[in-house]
Each structure stands twice: as structure tokens, then as C-alpha cells.
Residue, then its C-alpha position, 0 to 999 in steps of 0.5 A: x220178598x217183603x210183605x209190603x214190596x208184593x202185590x195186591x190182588x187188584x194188582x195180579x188181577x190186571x198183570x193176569x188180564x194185560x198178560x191175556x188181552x194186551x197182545x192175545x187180541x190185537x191179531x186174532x180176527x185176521x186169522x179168523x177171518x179165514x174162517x169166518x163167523x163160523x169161528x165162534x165155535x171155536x171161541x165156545x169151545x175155548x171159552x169153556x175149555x178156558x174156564x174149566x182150566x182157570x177153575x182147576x189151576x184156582x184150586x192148586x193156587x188155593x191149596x197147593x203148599x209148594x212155591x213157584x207156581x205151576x212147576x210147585x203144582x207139578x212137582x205134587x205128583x211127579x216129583x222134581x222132574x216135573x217140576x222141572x219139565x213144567x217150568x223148562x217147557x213153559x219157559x220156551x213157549x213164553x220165549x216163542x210167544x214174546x216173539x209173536x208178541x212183537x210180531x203184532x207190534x210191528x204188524x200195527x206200528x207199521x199200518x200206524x207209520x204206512x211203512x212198507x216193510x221187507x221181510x229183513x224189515x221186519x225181522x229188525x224191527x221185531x227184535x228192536x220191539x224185543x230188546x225196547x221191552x226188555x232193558x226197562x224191566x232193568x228198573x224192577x217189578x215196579x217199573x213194569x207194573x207201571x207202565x204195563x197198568x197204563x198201556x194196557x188201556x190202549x188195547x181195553x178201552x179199543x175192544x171194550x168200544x168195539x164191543x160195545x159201540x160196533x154193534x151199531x155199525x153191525x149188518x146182518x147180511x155182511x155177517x151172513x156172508x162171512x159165516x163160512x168163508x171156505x164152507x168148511x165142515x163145521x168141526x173142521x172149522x172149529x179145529x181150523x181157528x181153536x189154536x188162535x182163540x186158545x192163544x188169546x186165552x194164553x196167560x190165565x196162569x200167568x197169575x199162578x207163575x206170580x203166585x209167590x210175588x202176591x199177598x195172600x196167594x191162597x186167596x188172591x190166584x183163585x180170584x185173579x185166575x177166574x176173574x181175568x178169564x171170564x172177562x176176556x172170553x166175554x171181550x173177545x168174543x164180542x170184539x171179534x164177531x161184530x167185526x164180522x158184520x162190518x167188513x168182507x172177510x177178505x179185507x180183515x185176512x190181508x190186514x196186519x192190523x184188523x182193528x184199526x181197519x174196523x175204527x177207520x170203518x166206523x169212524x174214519x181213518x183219523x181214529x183208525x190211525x189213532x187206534x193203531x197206535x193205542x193198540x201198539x203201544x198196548x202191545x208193547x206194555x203186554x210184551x213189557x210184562x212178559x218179559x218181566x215174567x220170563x226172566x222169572x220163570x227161568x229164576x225159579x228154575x235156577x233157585x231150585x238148581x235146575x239150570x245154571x246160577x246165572x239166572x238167579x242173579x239180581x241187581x239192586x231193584x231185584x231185577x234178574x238182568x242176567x237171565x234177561x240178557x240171555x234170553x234176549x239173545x235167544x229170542x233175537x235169534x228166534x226173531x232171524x229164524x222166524x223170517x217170513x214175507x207174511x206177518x200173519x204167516x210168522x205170526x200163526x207159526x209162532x203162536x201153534x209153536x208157543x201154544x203146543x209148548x204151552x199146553x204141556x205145563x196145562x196138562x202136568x197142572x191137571x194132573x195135579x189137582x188131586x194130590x194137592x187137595x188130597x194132601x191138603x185135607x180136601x179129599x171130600x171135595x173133590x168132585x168138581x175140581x177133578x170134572x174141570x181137571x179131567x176135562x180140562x185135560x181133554x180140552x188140551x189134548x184137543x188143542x194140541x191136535x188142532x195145533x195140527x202135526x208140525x206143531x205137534x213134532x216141533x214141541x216133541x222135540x221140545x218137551x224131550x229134550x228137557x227130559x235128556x237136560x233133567x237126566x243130567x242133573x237128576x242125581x241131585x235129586x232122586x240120588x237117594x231114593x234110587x240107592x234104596x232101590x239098589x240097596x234093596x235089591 
């Protein structure tokens, strides 16, 4: 890609912070609501969790010289397979998450039209709002950061209000009744809801994913990583918990669309509705890029071998339409298994599902960051980057453990599938060290 046909670092700074707070937001009080205010731990935990990640993945977009993103950082200390394992494993959890993304789509949009859906309904409606962002991506990465730029407003310009404007609004005893809903013991209560406040925090490595696409990536990931992540910590948690004080926790939990409700509080059911519909369609420009940016995941991998040519094909504009295609069809098929007469029950089982996926490319990430500054020369600075490493790595263990056991199991089986996938073509890249050890031997 030429130098004038990439992006700017203000550019992956906004794909990074729409990729996080275009749809990782729009849901999350209702889940939380199930805990209640309590749930800030949860926010704390993740918000530092968050950082010490986005710090440890800005020094591999700092020093790492391999390409492709995340997978390049793996492949520093487990070879082609991890960099295989890491690109396979984060291609599904952003397959899943596209799904829930549009779950939340349907969730708003069918408040916003006070349409009753079945669970068929839904089910349709979810794939329609899957294939709606797919076929625009057909235009290029231009189209998409267009469109995705001006969306996302409907989702900032709502939570930036709330956040700011809702303390007005905010009681001290609404808050103080909804502070432990169920009374739970406070480390179950923080487990209970570290899943979905990592879910919303899911895309701070969507800038590393773009790395190759950027100027200057040395300098713009590290930048666009900790930037967007500190932001949207600071948005989310005051988003979230004024919310709290204005209404009974009940009231959030059975609502499909949590902010609107917070809006027609404040303001009337006018704004309310007019809310829904901003902060639907900025779901759809999140869910737009998403799609841009899975295609291309699964592009890499072709380009390195690892799966089937199909994907490396592109048009005109540059866009991988194949491979678009495809995984359409995969997660139409996502979109019927995932059937649910609740869309907050579908939506939480995709994001434990998504996020447990998502943690294994985290984690082989982690483990990286000390050969990729070792071999960059960096060996004296190592101090810092492997705290954040190393924590960050507990962190993430944590956060598979609250994903809880049929999230575990589910992503087991995901990770080592690929595994028995990368046995298969494996010849192709450790033929030769593996016959100097026969030879040797």
C-alpha cells in the first residue's frame, strides 16, 4: 500500500476509539444493572487491566519489526504457529462479536420503531444488520472510514451528554439503592460483570491489527493504543454510573435499550427516541468497520499461507470481497445458532464467547514483549514493559476465569481446533528445522 493511500495517526486513533466505543457501550448498563453500582470495581479493574495491555501491546507496535499486527508480535516467540494460532483465534472472536454487535443494533432500532420482535425476528433482523455492513465495505478502506468517522458521533456526542450533563439529573439515594442489587459478596461482584466491562474495552488492539495500513506505525500504534484506551475508560465509567442514580436498576436490566431510557428520563421521550436512533446507527458505522477490519485479519493469514487463497483476493478498491462473503455466510449462520427469546440473553452469551476467544492472541501478545525489545536492542528498558506484561497476562487469566466455565470449554475447543488446523500445514514451515533434528539424531 502506497504511502499516500494509508492512514494518518488521527485517523487510526478514531478507527481504534469507534472499533471500542461504537458498540462495546450501547448494552453494557443493562448487564450491569444486574449488579449494580457495585459494578464500578469491575470498571476499576478492567480500566487498569485495559491500560497495562494497551501500554504492553504500544511497545510491540513500538518495536516489533514483523508485519501483521498482532500475529507479527507472536510469531517473536512461537514461531509460525503462533503467529497462526494468534491471527486464527482473534479472526473467530471478532466473527462472534460482529454478531453481538448487531445484536445491539436490533436491540435499539427495535425500541426506536416500538417494534415487537419474536426470536425469528430477530434472528432475521440480525443478519439483515450483518450483510447491511458488509456489502459497503465492497467500496474500500475509504468508504468505511467515511462513514464510520460520521457515525460514531451518534454514540460519542450520547455518552459524552450523559456523562457530563447526567449528573444533574443524578440522586444519591437511587444510587445507594442500586449499589448491590442482589448483595452479592464484593468479589463476586466484581467477577459477575469483569466480562462485559472487558467487552467494551475489546478493540484497544484493533489499532496494532491496522498496523500495516498507518504511517509511520512506530510511532502512530503506541499513540492511537493509549490514547483511545484512556478515554474510553474515563467515558465509560461516568456514562455507566450516573445512569445509576436516575433509575431503578430493575428498569435498566429489562430495557433493550438502556440509554435511550436514560434520555427519555432526562429529557423526554422525543430525545429518547431520537438517542435510539443515533446510537443505532452508530452501531452500525462500529459494526461497518468491523467488518472491514475482519476480512483483513483473515487476509493476513491467507498472505502468510495459512488458509486458502480465496482470502487474499481483492477488487479494484482493494477490498477482499471474497473473504467478506465468506464470513458472511459464516456469521449468518452464527446469527440462526444464536436464537434467543431474550436480546440481552444472546447478546451476553456472544460477548463471554467473543471475549474468551479474544483473550488468547492477549495473552501470546504478552509473552512477546520481551524478545521483541530484546531483539530490538531495547534489553535495558525492560523494566516497565515486562510489569505491564506480566500483569497484564494476570488480568487476562482473571478475565477468562470470570467469562465462567461454558465460556471457558466453548474457546478450548476453539483454540485447539486450530492447533489440529496448523498441524496440517505446518510442513510448510518447520520442514526444515524438524529435518535437522532427525538428521541429527
Amino acid at each position: 500500500m502506497s504511502e499516500s493511500k494509508k492512514m494518518s495517526v488521527t485517523q487510526l486513533i478514531i478507527i481504534t476509539a469507534v472499533n471500542m466505543m461504537g458498540s462495546g457501550i450501547i448494552m453494557l448498563p443493562a448487564k450491569l444493572a444486574q449488579v449494580g453500582g457495585l459494578s464500578i470495581v469491575s470498571w476499576l479493574v478492567t480500566a487498569v487491566g485495559s491500560m497495562l495491555l494497551a501500554y504492553a501491546f504500544a511497545k510491540c507496535g513500538m518495536y516489533s519489526k514483523n508485519p501483521g499486527g498482532m500475529s507479527g508480535y507472536a510469531e517473536y516467540p512461537f514461531g509460525k504457529g503462533g503467529n497462526f494460532l494468534c491471527g486464527y483465534t482473534y479472526g473467530v472472536s471478532l466473527v462472534i462479536a460482529n454478531v453481538a454487535i448487531a445484536t445491539s443494533a436490533v436491540g435499539y432500532g427495535s425500541v426506536f420503531f416500538d417494534a415487537q420482535l419474536s426470536p425469528i425476528m430477530s434472528c432475521a433482523a440480525t443478519i439483515a444488520v450483518l450483510w447491511l455492513t458488509t456489502l459497503p465495505n465492497f467500496g474500500g478502506p475509504s468508504i468505511t472510514g467515511k462513514i464510520g468517522s460520521v457515525t460514531v458521533w451518534g454514540v460519542i456526542v450520547p455518552i459524552l451528554v450523559i456523562s457530563t450533563v447526567g449528573w444533574f439529573f443524578f440522586s444519591g439515594d437511587m444510587y445507594a439503592a442500586n449499589w448491590n442489587v442482589h448483595n452479592m459478596p464484593f468479589g463476586e461482584a466484581a467477577t459477575n460483570a469483569i466480562t462485559m466491562t472487558l467487552w467494551s474495552f475489546l478493540g484497544l488492539e484493533s489499532a496494532c491489527a491496522n498496523a500495516d495500513a498507518v504511517e509511520n506505525p512506530e510511532q502512530a500504534v503506541p499513540k492511537a493504543v493509549m490514547f483511545a484506551t484512556a478515554l474510553c475508560a474515563v467515558v465509560y465509567i461516568a456514562s455507566t454510573n450516573v445512569m445509576f442514580g436516575m433509575l431503578p436498576a430493575q428498569e435498566i436490566v429489562e430495557s433493550s435499550a438502556p440509554f435511550g431510557l436514560a434520555y427519555a428520563h432526562m429529557f423526554g421521550p422525543a430525545v429518547g427516541k431520537l438517542v435510539m436512533g443515533l446510537m443505532t446507527l452508530a452501531c452500525l458505522g462500529s459494526l461497518l468497520g468491523w467488518q472491514f477490519t475482519v476480512p483483513n485479519i483473515f487476509k493476513a493469514m491467507a498472505d502468510e499461507g495459512f488458509i486458502p487463497k480465496v482470502f487474499s483476493d481483492t477488487n479494484s478498491m482493494g477490498a477482499p470481497v471474497k473473504g467478506m462473503l465468506i464470513l458472511g455466510v459464516v456469521q449468518t449462520l452464527l446469527g440462526l445458532s444464536a436464537i434467543s427469546p431474550s436480546l440481552n440473553e444472546q447478546f451476553e452469551v456472544l460477548v463471554n464467547l467473543a471475549t474468551i476467544t479474544n483473550l488468547v492472541p492477549y495473552i501470546l501478545c504478552m509473552s512477546a514483549v520481551k524478545i521483541i525489545m530484546v531483539c530490538a536492542g531495547k534489553g535495558d528498558e525492560l523494566g516497565m514493559p515486562m510489569i505491564a506484561a506480566t500483569l497484564g497476562t494476570i488480568y487476562s487469566l482473571y478475565a477468562c476465569y470470570a467469562c465462567g466455565f461454558d465460556a471457558c470449554t466453548y474457546g478450548a475447543l476453539v483454540t485447539f481446533a486450530g492447533w489440529q488446523l496448523y498441524g496440517y500445514i505446518s510442513p510448510r514451515y518447520d520442514y526444515d528445522r524438524n529435518m535437522e533434528a532427525h538428521k541429527a539424531a
